[in-house]
C-alpha positions as CSV (number, residue, x, y, z in Angstrom):
1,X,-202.8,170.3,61.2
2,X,-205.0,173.6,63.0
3,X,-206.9,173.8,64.9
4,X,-208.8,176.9,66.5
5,X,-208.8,176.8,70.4
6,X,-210.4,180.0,72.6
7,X,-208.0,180.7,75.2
8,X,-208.7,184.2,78.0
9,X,-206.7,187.2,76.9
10,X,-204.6,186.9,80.2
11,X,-203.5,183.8,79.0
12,X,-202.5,184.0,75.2
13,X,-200.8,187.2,76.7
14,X,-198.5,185.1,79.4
15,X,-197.4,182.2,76.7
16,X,-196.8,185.3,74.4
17,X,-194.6,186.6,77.0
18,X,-192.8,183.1,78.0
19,X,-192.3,182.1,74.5
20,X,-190.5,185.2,73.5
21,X,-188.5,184.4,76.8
22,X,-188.1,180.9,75.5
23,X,-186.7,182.2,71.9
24,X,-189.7,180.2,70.8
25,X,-193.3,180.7,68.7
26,X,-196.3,180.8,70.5
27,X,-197.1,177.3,68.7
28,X,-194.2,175.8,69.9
29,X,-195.0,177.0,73.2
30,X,-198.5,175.5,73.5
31,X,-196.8,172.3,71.6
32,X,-194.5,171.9,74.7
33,X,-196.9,173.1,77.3
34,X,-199.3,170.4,76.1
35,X,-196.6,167.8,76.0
36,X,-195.6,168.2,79.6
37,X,-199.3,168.2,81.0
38,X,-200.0,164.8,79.1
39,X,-196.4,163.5,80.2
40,X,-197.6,164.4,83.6
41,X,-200.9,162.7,83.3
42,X,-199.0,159.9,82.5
43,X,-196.5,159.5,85.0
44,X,-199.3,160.3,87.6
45,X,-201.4,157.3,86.6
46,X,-198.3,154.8,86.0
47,X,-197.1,155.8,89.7
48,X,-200.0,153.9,91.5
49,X,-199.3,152.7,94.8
50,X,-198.2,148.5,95.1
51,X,-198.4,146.2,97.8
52,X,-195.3,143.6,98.5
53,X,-196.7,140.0,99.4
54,X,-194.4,137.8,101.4
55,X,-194.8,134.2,101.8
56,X,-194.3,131.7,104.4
57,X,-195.0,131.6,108.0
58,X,-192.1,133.4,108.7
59,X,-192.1,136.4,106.3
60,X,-189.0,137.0,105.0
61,X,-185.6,135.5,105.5
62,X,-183.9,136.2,109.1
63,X,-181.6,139.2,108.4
64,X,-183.1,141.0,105.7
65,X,-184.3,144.4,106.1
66,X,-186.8,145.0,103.0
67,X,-185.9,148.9,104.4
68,X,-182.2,148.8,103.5
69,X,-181.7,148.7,99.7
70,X,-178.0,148.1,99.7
71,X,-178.0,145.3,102.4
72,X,-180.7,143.8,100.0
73,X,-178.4,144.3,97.3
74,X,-175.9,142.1,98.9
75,X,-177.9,139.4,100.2
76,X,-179.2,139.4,96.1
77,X,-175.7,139.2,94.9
78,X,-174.7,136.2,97.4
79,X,-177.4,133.7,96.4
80,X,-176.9,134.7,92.4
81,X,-173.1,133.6,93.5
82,X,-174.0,130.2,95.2
């Protein structure tokens, strides 16, 4: 498919440079520079912020530090074993 997209001279002139430096066509270029900004865009929006709920009137279990991943890891693997 083309396409005709205006671009500054500055610009065409530095993907000229960096595909040549790539071993790659100025098509190919734009293709992957593209790619990465939507890819970007992507991960930006799937990286939103959560919020962990804990129920009960204690909060969680006496012991467990929701800060230490491999002691959580453990306490995980003892109750799958019970």
């Amino acid at each position: 498919m083309r396409i005709a997209i205006y671009l500054t001279k500055d610009l065409i002139q530095d993907a000229e440079k960096a595909a040549v430096e790539q071993h790659a066509t100025l098509s190919a270029f734009v293709g992957d520079a593209i790619r990465l900004a939507l890819d970007r865009r992507r991960r930006a929006q799937s990286d939103r912020k959560f919020k962990i709920t804990t129920y009960g009137e204690g909060g969680v279990l006496p012991g467990v530090d929701l800060s230490n991943t491999s002691a959580l890891l453990d306490i995980m693997d003892d109750i799958e074993n019970d």
